[in-house]
C-alpha positions in Angstrom: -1.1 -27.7 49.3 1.5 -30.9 50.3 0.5 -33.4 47.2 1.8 -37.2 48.0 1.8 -39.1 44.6 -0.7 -42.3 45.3 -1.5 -45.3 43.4 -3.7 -48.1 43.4 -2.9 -50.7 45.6 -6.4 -53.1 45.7 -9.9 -52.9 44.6 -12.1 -54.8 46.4 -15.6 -55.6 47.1 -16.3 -55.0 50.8 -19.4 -55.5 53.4 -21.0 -52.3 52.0 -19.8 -52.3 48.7 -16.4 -51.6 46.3 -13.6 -50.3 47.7 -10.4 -48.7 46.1 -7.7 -48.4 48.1 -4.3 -45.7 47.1 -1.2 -46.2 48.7 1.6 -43.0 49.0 4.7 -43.5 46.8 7.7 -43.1 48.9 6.0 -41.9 52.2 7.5 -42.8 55.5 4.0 -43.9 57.3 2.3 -47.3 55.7 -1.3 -45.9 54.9 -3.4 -46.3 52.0 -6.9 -44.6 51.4 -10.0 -46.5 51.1 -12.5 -44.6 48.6 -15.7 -46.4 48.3 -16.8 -46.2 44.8 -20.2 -47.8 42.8 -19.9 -50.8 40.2 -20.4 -49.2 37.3 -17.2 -46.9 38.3 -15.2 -49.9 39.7 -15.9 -51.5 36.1 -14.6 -48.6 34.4 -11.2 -48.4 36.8 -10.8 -52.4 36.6 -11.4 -52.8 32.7 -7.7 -50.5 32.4 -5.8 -52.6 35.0 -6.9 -55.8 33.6 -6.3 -54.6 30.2 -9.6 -55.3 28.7 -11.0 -52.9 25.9 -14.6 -53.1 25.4 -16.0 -53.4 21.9 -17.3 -49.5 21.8 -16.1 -46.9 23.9 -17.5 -46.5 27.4 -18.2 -43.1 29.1 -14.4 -42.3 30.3 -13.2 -43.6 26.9 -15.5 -41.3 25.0 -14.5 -38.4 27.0 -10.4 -39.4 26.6 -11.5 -39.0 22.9 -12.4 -35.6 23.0 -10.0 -34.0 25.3 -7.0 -34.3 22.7 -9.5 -33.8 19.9 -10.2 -30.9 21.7 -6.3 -30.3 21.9 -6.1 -30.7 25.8 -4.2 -33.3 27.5 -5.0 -34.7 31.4 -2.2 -33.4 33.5 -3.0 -35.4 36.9 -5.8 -35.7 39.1 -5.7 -34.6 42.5 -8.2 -36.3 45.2 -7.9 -32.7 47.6 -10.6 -32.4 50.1 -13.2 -34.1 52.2 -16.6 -32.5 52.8 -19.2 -34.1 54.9 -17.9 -37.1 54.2 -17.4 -36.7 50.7 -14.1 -37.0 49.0 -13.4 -34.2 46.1 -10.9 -34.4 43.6 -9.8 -32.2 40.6 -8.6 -33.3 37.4 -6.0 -30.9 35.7 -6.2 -30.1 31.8 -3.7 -28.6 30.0 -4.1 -26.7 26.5 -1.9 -24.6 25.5 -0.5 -23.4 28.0 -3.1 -23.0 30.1 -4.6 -25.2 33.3 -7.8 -26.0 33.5 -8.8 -27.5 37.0 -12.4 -29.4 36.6 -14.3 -30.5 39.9 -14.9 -34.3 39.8 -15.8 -37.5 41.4 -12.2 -39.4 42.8 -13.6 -42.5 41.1 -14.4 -40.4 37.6 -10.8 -38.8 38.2 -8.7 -42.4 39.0 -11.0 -44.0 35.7 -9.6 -40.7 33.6 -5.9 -41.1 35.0 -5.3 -44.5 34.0 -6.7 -43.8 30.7 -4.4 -40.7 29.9 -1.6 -42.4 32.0 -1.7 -39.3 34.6 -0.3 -39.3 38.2 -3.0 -39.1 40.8 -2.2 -37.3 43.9 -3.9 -36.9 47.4 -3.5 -34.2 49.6 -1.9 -34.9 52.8 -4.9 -33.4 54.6 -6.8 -36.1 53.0 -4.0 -38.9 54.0 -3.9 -37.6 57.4 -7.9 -37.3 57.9 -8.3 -40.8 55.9 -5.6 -43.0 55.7 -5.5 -45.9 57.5 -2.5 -47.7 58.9 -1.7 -51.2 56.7 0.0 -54.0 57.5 -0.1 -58.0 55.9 -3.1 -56.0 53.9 -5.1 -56.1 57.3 -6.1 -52.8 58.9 -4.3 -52.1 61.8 -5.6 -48.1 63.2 -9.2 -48.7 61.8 -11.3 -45.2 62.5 -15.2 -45.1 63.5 -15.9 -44.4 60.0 -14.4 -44.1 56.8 -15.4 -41.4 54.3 -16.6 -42.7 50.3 -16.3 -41.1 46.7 -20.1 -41.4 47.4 -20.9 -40.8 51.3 -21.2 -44.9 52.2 -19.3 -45.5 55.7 -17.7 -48.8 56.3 -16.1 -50.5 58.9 -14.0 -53.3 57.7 -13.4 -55.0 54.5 -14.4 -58.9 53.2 -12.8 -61.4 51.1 -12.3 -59.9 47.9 -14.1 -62.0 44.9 -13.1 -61.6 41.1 -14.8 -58.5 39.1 -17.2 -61.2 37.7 -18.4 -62.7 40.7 -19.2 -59.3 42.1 -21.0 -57.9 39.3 -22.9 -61.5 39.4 -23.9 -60.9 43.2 -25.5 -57.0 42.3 -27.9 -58.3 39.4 -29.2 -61.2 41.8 -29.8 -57.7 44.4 -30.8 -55.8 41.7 -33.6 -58.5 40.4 -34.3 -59.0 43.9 -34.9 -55.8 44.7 -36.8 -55.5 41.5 -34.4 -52.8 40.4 -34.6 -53.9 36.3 -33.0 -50.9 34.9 -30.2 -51.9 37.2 -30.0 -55.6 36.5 -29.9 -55.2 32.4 -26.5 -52.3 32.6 -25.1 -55.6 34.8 -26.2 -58.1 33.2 -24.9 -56.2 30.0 -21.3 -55.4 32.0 -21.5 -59.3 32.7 -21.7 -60.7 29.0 -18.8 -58.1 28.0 -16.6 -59.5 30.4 -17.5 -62.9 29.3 -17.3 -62.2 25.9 -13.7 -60.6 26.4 -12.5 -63.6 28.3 
């Protein structure tokens, strides 16, 4: 399988929801790949890139707690097939000298990565069938339908607003929508953020 090394070049919120877009290192053709991830999983991604280290551990902290207790180490993740539009990705442990390949969620995989300081890699199946064609971050070859970590389709992105502002504008849906369970894990993610700032 071709592997093109990839990192993130934007995380946005978009008309249908948070996008994360990876860019090829030293490729020829200007693509990145937009994954369409939830909140919760754009918090965890976000709180590494802007630095910030929550109070207790979250869910992808925990687990890069037990991997080297458990004496493994994260290799890379590798985002390596669409099904049904459905991205797939793999995350590679090593222990020992063994490999370990575990079948995961891109978003999961990308949150693990930046944790353990991994590569991430995308097949160029994926870049071919996904990628989209960038320039002055606007989309230039935009396809019918772009395929999500979590089978949302989208057309085209909107103004990006800051991490807080978005989490702010999904509790208002959420207590709208009556969702409560919802609204208190935001309105939780919103006081940590404040509290950090």
């Amino acid at each position: 399988m071709d592997l093109i090394e990839v990192k993130i070049s934007d995380i946005t919120l978009t008309n249908v929801g948070f996008a994360i877009f990876l860019k090829p290192q030293d490729y020829p053709e200007q693509k990145v790949v937009p994954i369409f991830i939830g909140p919760l999983e754009t918090h965890a991604i976000t709180s590494v890139l802007d630095g910030i280290t929550p109070p207790r551990p979250m869910t992808h902290d925990l687990i890069m707690m037990f991997i080297p207790a458990l004496g493994a180490q994260v290799v890379k993740v590798t985002i390596d097939e669409i099904v049904d539009n459905t991205f797939y990705a793999k995350i590679s442990l090593r222990k020992d000298e063994e490999i370990f390949l575990i079948d995961a969620r891109p978003s999961d995989s990308i949150a693990l990565a930046l944790r353990a300081d991994a590569p991430i890699f995308i097949s160029k199946k994926v870049l071919d069938e996904a990628g989209v064609s960038m320039k002055s971050n606007e989309f230039l070859g935009v396809k019918d339908e772009f395929v999500s970590d979590e089978s949302t389709i989208l057309n085209e992105p909107s103004t990006p607003k800051s991490n807080l502002e978005i989490l702010q504008d999904k509790l208002d849906k959420a207590i709208t929508d009556e969702e409560y369970e919802t609204a208190a894990k935001l309105r939780d993610q919103i006081k940590k953020i404040i509290d950090n700032t």
